[in-house]
Each structure stands twice: as C-alpha cells, then as structure tokens.
N, C-alpha and C positions, 0 to 999 in steps of 0.2 A: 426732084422726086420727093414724094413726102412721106415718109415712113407711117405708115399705117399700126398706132398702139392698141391693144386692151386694157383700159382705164381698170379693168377690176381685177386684173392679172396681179401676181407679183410682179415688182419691177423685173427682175430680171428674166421673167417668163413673157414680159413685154416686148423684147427687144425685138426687130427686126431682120437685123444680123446677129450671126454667133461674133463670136467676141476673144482672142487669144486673151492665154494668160499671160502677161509679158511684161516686165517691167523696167522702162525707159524713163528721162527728163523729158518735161515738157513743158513748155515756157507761155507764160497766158499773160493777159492782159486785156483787164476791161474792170467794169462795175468797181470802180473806186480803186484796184487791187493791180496787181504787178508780182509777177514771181514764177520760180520755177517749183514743178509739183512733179514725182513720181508717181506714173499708171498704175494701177490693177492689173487693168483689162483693157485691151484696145480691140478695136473691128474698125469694118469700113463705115458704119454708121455712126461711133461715139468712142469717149473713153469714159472712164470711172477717172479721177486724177485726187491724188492724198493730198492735201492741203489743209493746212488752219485758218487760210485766210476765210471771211465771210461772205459766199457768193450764192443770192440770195435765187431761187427758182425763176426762169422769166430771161434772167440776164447774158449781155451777149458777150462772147468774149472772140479775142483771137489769140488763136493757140498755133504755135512753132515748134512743129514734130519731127528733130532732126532723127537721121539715120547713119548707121556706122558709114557706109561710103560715102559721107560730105555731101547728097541730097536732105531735102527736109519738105515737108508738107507746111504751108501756111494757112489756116482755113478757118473761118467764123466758125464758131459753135455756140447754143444756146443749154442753158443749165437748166435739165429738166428733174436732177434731183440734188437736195442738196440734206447733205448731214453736219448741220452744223461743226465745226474744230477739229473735223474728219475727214471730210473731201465733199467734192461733186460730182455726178451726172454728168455729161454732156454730148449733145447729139449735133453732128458736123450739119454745117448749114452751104450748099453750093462746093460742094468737092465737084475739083473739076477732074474730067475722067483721065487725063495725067497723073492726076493724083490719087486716083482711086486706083489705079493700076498699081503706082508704084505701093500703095498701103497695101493692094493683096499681096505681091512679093514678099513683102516685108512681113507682114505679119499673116500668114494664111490661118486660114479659121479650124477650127478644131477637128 
C-alpha cells in the first residue's frame, strides 16, 4: 500500500497515519550506519528516530522494533526526512499484516 503524501503540507500534516507519542530503542542499519536510536513518535506507517548518525533522504534501512513481551517487528523503511545531527523520518516499507497488528496493540494511535 502506498501512502498517499501532500508534497506542500507540513510534514507532519503529511502523514497518513496518526502517530503515538512513545518512546522506545530501535535498532537500524543501513546507508553506511549501524546503531540504536530512541523514537519520538511511532504509528503504523513510520517513526521519527533521534540519531546523530548521517542518513541521507532516499535511504533504506532495516529497523528492529523490539517490544516489552520479547516480540519485535523487523521491517525496511525508507528516510523520507532527515535533520541532519538530529534524527530522521522514516516510512515502513512492506509491513506485513502480522506486524501491523501487533504495532496497533502496541502502540495505538492517539
């Protein structure tokens, strides 16, 4: 499914899903980089994630979203914004609907 953006929107007026506030580890790896980064914000379609590393708009990564009962979601996401020494964007790519179940559980929308 391909979320449907408004390019003139503010980003977060962009979004497709609402978004909790909620803040967890979450373990990425891709575009040169490796590490774990604290959320913002999570939903079923992205998260915000804090990080210094540099990951540039475009790029793919896989991110491992564990949960307090020993599940975790593992799922491509692509960075569609990035604040440099700050964090990034990023919008899940092929969540499969086991996984999209267990992320509304976990984190239901506002």
């Amino acid at each position: 499914m391909v979320d449907e953006i408004d390019s003139g929107a503010p980003y977060e007026e962009r979004r497709a899903y609402e978004r909790s506030r909620l803040i967890i580890d979450v373990y990425f790896n891709g575009a040169d980089a490796t590490g774990v980064a604290s959320t913002k914000d999570i939903g079923i379609g992205g998260l915000y994630m804090n990080t210094k590393a540099e990951l540039p708009e475009g790029a793919v990564l896989t991110l491992r979203v564990p949960f307090e009962d020993g599940q975790q979601v593992v799922v491509n996401a692509e960075v569609v914004y990035s604040n440099p020494g700050h964090g990034v964007g990023v919008k899940f790519q092929g969540l499969t609907d086991q996984d999209r179940a267990l992320m509304q559980r976990e984190f239901p929308s506002p």
